[in-house]
PDB file of N, CA, C and O in Angstrom:
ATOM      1  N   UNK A   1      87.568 -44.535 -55.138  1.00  0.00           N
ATOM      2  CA  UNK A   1      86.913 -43.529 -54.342  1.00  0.00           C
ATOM      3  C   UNK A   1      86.919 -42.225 -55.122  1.00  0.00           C
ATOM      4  O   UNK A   1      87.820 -41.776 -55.831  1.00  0.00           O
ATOM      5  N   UNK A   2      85.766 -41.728 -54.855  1.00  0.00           N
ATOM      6  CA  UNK A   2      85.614 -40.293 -55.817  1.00  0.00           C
ATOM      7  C   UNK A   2      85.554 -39.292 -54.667  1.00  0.00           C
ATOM      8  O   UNK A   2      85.181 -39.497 -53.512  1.00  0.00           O
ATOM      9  N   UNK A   3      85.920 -38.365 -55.128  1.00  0.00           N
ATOM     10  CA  UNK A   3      86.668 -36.950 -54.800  1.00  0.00           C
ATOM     11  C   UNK A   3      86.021 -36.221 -54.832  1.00  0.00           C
ATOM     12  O   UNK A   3      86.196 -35.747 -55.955  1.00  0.00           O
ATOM     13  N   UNK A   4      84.859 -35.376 -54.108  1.00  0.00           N
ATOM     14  CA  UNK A   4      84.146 -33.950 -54.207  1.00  0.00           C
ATOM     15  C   UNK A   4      84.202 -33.019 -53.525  1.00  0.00           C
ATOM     16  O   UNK A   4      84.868 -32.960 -52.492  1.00  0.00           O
ATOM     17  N   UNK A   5      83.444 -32.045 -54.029  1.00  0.00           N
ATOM     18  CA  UNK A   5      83.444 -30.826 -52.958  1.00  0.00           C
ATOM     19  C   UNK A   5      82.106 -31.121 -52.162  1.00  0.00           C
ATOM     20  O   UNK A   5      81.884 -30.547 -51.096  1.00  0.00           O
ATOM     21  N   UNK A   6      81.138 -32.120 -52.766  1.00  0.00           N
ATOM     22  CA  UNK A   6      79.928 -32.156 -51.970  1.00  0.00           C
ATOM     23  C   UNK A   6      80.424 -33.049 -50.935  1.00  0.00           C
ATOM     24  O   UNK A   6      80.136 -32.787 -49.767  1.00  0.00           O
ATOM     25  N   UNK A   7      80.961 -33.826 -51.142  1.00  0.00           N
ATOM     26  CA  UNK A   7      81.059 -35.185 -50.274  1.00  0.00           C
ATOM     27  C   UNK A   7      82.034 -34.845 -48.984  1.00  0.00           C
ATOM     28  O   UNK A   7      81.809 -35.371 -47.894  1.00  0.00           O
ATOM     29  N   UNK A   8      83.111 -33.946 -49.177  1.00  0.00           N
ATOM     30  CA  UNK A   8      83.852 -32.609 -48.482  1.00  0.00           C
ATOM     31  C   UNK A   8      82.772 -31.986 -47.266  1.00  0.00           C
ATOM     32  O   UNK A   8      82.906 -31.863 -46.049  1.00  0.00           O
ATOM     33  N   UNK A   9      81.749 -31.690 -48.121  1.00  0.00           N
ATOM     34  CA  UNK A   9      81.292 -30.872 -47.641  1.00  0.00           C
ATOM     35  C   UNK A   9      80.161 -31.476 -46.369  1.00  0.00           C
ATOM     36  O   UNK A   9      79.938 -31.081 -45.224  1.00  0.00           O
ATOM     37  N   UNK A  10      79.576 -32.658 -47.229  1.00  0.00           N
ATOM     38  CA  UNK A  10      79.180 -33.324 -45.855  1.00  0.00           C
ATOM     39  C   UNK A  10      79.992 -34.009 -44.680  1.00  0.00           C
ATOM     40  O   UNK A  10      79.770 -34.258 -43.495  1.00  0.00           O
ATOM     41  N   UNK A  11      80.669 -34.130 -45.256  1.00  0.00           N
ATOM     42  CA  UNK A  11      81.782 -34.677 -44.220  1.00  0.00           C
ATOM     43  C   UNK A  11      82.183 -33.940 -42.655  1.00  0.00           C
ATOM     44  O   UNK A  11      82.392 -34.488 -41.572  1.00  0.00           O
ATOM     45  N   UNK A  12      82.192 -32.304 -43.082  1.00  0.00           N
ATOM     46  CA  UNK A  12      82.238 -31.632 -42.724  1.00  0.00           C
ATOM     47  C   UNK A  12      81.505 -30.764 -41.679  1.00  0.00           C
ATOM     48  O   UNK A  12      81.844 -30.159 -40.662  1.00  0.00           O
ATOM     49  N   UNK A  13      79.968 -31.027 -42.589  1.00  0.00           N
ATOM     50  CA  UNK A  13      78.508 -30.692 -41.434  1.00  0.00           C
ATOM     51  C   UNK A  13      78.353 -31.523 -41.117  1.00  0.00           C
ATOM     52  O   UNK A  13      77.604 -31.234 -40.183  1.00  0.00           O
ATOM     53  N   UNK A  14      78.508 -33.302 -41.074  1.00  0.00           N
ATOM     54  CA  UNK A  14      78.339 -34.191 -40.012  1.00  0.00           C
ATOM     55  C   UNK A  14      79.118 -33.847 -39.035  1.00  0.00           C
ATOM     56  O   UNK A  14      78.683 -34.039 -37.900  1.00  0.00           O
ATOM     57  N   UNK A  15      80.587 -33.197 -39.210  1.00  0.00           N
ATOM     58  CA  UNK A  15      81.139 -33.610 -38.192  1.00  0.00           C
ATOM     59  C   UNK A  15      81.379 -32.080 -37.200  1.00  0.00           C
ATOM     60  O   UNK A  15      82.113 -31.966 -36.219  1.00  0.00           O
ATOM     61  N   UNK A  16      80.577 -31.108 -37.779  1.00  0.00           N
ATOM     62  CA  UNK A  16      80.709 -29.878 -36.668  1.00  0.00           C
ATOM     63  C   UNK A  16      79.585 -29.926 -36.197  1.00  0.00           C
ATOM     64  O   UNK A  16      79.289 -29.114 -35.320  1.00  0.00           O
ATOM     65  N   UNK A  17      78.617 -30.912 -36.654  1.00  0.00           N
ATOM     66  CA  UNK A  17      76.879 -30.978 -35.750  1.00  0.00           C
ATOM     67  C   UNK A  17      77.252 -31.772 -34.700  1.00  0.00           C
ATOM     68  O   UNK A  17      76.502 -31.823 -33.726  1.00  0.00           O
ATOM     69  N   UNK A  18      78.645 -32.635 -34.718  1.00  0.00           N
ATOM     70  CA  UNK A  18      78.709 -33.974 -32.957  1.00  0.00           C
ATOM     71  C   UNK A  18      78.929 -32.693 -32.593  1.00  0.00           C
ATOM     72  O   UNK A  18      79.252 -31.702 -33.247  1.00  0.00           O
ATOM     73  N   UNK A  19      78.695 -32.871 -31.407  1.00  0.00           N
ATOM     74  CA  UNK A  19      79.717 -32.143 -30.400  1.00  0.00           C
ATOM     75  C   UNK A  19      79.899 -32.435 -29.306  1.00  0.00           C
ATOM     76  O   UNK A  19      79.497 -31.931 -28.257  1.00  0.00           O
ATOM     77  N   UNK A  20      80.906 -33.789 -29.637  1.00  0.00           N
ATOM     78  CA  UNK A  20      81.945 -34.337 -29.022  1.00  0.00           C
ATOM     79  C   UNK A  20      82.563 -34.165 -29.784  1.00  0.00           C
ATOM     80  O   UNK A  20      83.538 -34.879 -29.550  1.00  0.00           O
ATOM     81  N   UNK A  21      82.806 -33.393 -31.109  1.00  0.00           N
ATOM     82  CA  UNK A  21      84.631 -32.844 -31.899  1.00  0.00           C
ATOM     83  C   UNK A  21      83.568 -31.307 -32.292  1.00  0.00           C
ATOM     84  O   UNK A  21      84.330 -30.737 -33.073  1.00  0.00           O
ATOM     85  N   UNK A  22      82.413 -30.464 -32.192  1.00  0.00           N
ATOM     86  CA  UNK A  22      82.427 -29.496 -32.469  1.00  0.00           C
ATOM     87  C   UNK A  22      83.282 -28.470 -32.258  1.00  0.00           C
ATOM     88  O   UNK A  22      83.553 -28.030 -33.375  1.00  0.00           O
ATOM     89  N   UNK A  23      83.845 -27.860 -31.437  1.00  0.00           N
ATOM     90  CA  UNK A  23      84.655 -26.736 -30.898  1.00  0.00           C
ATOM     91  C   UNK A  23      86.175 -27.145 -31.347  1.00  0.00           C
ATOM     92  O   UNK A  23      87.017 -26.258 -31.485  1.00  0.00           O
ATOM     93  N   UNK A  24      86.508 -28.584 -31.578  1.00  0.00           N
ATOM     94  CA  UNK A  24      87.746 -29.131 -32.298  1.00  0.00           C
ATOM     95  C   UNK A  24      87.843 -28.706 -33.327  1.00  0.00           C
ATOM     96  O   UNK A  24      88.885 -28.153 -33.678  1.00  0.00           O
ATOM     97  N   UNK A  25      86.620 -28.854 -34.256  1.00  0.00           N
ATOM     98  CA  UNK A  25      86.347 -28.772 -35.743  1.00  0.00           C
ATOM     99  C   UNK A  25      86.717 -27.157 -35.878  1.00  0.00           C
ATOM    100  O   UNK A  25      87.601 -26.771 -36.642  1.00  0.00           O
ATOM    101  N   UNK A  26      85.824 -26.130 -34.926  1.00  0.00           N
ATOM    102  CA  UNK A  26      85.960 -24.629 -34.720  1.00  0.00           C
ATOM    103  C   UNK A  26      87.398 -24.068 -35.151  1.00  0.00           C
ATOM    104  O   UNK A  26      87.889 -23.336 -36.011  1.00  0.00           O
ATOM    105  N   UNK A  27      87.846 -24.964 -33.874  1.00  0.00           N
ATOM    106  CA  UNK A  27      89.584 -24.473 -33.639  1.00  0.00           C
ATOM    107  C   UNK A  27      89.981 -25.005 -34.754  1.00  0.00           C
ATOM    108  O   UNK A  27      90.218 -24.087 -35.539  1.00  0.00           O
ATOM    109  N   UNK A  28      90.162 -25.951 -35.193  1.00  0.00           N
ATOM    110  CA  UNK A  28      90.608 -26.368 -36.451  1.00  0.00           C
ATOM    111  C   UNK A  28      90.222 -25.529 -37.312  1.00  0.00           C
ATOM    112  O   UNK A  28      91.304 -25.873 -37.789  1.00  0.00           O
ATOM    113  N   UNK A  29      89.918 -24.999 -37.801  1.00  0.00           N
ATOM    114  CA  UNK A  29      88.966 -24.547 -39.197  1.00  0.00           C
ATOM    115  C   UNK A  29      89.874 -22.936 -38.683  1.00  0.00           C
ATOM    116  O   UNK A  29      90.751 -22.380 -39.344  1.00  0.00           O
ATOM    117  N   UNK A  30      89.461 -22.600 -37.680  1.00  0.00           N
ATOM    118  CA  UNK A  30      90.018 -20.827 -37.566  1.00  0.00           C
ATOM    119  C   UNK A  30      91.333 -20.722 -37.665  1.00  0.00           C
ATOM    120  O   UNK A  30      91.806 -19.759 -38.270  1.00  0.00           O
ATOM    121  N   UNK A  31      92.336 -21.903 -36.965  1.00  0.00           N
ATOM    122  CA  UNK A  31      93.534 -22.241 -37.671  1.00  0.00           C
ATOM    123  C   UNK A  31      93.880 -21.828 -38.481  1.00  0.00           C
ATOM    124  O   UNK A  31      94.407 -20.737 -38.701  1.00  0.00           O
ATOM    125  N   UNK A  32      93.475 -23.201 -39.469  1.00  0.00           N
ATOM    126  CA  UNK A  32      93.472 -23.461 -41.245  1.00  0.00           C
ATOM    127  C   UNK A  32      93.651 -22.069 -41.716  1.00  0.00           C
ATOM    128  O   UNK A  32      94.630 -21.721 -42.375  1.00  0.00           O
ATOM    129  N   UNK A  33      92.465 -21.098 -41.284  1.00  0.00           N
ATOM    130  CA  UNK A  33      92.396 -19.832 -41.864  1.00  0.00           C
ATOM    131  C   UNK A  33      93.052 -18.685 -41.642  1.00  0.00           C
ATOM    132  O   UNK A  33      92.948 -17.697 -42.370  1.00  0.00           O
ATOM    133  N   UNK A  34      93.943 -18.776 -40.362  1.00  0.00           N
ATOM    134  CA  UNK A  34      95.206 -17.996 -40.238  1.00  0.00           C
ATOM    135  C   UNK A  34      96.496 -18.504 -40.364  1.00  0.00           C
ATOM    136  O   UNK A  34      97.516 -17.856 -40.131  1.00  0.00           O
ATOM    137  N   UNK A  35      96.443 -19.955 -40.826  1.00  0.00           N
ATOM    138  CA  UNK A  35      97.963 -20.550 -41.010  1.00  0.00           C
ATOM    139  C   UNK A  35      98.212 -20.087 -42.043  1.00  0.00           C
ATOM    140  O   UNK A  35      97.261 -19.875 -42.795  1.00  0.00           O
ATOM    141  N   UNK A  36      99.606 -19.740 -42.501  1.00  0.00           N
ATOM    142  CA  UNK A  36     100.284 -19.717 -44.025  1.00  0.00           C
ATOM    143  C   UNK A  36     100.443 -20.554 -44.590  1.00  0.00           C
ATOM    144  O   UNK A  36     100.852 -20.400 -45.741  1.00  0.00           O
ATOM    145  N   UNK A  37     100.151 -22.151 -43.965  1.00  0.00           N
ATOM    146  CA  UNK A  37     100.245 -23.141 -44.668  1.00  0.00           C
ATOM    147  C   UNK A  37      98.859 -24.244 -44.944  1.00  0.00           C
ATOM    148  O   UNK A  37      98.345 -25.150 -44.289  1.00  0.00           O
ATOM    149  N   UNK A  38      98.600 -23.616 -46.268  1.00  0.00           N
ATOM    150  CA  UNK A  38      97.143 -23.998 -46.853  1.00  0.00           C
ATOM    151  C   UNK A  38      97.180 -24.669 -47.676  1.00  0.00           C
ATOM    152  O   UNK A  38      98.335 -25.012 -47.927  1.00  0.00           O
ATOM    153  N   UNK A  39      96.133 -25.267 -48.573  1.00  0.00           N
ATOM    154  CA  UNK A  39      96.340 -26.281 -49.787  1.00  0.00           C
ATOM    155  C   UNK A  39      96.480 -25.231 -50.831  1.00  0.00           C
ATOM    156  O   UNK A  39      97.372 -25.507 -51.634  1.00  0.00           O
ATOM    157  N   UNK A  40      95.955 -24.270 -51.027  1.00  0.00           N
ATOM    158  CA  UNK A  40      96.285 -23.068 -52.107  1.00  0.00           C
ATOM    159  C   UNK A  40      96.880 -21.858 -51.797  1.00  0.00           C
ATOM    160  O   UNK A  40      96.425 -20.778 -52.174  1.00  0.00           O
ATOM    161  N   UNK A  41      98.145 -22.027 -50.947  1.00  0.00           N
ATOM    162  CA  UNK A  41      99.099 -20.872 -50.420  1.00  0.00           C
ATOM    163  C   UNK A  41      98.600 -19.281 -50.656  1.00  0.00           C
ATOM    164  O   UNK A  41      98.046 -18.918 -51.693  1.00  0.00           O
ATOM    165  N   UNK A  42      98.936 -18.252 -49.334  1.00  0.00           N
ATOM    166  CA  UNK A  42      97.570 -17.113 -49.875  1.00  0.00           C
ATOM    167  C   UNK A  42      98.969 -16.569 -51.062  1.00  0.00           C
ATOM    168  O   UNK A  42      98.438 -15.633 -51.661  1.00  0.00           O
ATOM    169  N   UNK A  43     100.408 -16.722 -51.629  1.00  0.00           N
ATOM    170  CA  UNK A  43     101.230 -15.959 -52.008  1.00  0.00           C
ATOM    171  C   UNK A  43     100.455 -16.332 -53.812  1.00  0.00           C
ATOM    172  O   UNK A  43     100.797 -15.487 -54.640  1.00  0.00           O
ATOM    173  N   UNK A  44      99.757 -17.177 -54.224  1.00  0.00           N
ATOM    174  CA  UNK A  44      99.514 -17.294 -55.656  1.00  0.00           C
ATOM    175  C   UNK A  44      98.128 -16.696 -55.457  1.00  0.00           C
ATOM    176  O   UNK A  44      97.395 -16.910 -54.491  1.00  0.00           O
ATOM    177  N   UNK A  45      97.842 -15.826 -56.623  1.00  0.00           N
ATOM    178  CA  UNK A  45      97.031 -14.337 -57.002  1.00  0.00           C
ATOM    179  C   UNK A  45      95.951 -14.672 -56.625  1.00  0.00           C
ATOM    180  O   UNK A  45      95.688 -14.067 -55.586  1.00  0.00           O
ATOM    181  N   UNK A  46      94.905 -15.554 -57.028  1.00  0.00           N
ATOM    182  CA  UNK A  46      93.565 -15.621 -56.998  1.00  0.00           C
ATOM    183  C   UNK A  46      93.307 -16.991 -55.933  1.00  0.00           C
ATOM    184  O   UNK A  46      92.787 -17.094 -54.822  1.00  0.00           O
ATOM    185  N   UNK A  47      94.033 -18.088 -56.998  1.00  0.00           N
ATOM    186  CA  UNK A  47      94.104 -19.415 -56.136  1.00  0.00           C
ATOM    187  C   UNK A  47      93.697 -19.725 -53.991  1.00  0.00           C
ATOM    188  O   UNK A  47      93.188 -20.597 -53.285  1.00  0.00           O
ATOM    189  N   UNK A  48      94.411 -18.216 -53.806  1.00  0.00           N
ATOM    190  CA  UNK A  48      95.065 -18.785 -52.458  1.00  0.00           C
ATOM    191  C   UNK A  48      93.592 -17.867 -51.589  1.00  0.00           C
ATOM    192  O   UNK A  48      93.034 -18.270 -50.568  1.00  0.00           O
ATOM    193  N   UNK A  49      93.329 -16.889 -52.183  1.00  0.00           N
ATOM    194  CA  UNK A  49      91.946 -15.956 -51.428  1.00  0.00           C
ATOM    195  C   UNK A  49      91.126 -17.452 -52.144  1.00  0.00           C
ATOM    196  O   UNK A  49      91.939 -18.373 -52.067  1.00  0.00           O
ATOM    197  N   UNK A  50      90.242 -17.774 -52.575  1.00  0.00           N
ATOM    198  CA  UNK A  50      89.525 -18.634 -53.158  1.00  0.00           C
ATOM    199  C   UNK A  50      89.260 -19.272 -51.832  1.00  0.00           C
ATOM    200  O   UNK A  50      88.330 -19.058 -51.054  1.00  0.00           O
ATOM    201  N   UNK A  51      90.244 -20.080 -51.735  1.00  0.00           N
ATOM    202  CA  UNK A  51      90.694 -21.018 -50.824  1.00  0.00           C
ATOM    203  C   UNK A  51      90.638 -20.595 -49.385  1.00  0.00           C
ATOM    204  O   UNK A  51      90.333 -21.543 -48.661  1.00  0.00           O
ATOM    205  N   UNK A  52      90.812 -19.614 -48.827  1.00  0.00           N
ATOM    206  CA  UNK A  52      90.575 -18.745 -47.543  1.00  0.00           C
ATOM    207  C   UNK A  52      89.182 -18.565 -47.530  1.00  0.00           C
ATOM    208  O   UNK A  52      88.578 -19.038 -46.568  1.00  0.00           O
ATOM    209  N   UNK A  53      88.527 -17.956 -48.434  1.00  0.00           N
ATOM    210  CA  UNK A  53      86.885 -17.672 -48.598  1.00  0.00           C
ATOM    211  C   UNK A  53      86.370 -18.990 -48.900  1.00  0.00           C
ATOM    212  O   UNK A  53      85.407 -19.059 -48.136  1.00  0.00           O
ATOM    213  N   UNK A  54      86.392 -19.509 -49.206  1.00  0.00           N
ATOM    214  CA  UNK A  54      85.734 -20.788 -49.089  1.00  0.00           C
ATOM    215  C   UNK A  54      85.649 -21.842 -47.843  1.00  0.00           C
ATOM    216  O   UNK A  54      84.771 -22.704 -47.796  1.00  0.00           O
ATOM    217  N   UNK A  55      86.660 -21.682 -46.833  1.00  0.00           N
ATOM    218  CA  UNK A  55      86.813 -22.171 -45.862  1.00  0.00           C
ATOM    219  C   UNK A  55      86.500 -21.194 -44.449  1.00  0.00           C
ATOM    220  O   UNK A  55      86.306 -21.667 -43.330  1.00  0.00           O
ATOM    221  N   UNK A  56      86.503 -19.477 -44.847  1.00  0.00           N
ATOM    222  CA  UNK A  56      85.678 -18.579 -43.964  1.00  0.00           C
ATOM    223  C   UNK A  56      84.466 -18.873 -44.291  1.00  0.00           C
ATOM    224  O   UNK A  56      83.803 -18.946 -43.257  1.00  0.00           O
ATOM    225  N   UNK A  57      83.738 -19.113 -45.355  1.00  0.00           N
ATOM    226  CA  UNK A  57      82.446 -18.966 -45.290  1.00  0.00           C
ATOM    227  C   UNK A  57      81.973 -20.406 -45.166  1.00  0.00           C
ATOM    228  O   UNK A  57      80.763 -20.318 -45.376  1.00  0.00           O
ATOM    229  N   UNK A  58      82.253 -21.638 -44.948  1.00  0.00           N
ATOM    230  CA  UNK A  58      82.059 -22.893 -44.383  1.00  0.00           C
ATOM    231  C   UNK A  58      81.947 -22.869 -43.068  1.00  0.00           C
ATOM    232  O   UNK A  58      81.247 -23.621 -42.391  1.00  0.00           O
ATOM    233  N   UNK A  59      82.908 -21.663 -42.549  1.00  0.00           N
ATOM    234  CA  UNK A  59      83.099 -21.732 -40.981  1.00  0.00           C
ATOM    235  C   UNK A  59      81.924 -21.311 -40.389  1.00  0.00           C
ATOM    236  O   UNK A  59      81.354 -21.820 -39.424  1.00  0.00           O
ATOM    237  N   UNK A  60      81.405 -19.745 -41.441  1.00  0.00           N
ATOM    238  CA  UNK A  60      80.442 -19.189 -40.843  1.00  0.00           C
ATOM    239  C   UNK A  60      79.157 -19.348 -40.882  1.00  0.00           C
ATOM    240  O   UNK A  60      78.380 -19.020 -39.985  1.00  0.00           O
ATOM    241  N   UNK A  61      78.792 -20.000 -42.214  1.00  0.00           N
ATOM    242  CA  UNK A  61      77.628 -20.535 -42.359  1.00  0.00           C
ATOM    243  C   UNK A  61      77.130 -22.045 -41.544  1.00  0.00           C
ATOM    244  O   UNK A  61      75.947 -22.342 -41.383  1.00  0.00           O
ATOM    245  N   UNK A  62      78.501 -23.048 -41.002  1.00  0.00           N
ATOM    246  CA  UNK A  62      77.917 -23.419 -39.993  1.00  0.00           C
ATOM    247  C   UNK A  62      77.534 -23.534 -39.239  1.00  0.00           C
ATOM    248  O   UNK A  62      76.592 -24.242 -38.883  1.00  0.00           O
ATOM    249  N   UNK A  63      78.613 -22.365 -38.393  1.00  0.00           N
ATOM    250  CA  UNK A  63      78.416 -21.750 -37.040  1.00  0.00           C
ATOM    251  C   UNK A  63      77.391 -21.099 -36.486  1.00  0.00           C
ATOM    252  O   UNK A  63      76.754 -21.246 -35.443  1.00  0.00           O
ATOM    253  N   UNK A  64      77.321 -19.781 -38.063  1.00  0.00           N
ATOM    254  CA  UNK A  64      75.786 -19.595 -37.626  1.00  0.00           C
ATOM    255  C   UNK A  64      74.268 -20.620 -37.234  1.00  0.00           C
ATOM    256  O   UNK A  64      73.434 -20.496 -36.338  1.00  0.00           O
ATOM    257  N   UNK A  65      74.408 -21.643 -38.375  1.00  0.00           N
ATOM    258  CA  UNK A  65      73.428 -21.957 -38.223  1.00  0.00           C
ATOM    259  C   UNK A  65      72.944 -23.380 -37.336  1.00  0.00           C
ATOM    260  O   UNK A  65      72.011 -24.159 -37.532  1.00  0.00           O
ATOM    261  N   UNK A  66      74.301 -23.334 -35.998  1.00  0.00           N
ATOM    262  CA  UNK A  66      73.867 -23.316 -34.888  1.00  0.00           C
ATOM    263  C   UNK A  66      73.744 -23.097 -33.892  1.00  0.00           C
ATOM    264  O   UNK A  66      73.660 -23.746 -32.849  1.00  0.00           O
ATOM    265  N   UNK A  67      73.713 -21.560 -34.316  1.00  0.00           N
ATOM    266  CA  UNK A  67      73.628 -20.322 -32.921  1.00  0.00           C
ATOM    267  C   UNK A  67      72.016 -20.446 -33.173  1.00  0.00           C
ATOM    268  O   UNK A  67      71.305 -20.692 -32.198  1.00  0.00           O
ATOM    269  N   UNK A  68      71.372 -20.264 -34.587  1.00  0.00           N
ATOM    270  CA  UNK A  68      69.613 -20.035 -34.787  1.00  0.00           C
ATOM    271  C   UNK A  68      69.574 -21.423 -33.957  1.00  0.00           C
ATOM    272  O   UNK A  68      68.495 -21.948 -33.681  1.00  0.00           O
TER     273      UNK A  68
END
């Protein structure tokens, strides 16, 4: 099995478009982004913002685009 950020990534907009787990996926995700415990911890320099912004702007670019 191969490992991506695309394949991540669909994984991801399939599964905040059900919604029968949308608002799960929400809460989950806004979590993730205020827990201290992340896959790239925010305490290492660059690594750990990367990793926060990449998962804020997944949140928001889905969300938005199904408020349009």
């Amino acid at each position: 099995m191969k490992f991506s950020i695309q394949a991540v990534y669909g994984w991801y907009r399939d599964l905040i478009r059900n919604p029968k787990y949308r608002w799960w996926v929400i809460l989950g995700t806004a979590l993730y982004f205020i827990s201290p415990f992340d896959i790239a911890p925010d305490f290492l320099p660059i690594v750990g913002q990367i990793d926060d912004a990449f998962i804020l702007t997944l949140l928001v670019s889905e969300v938005s685009q199904l408020v349009i």
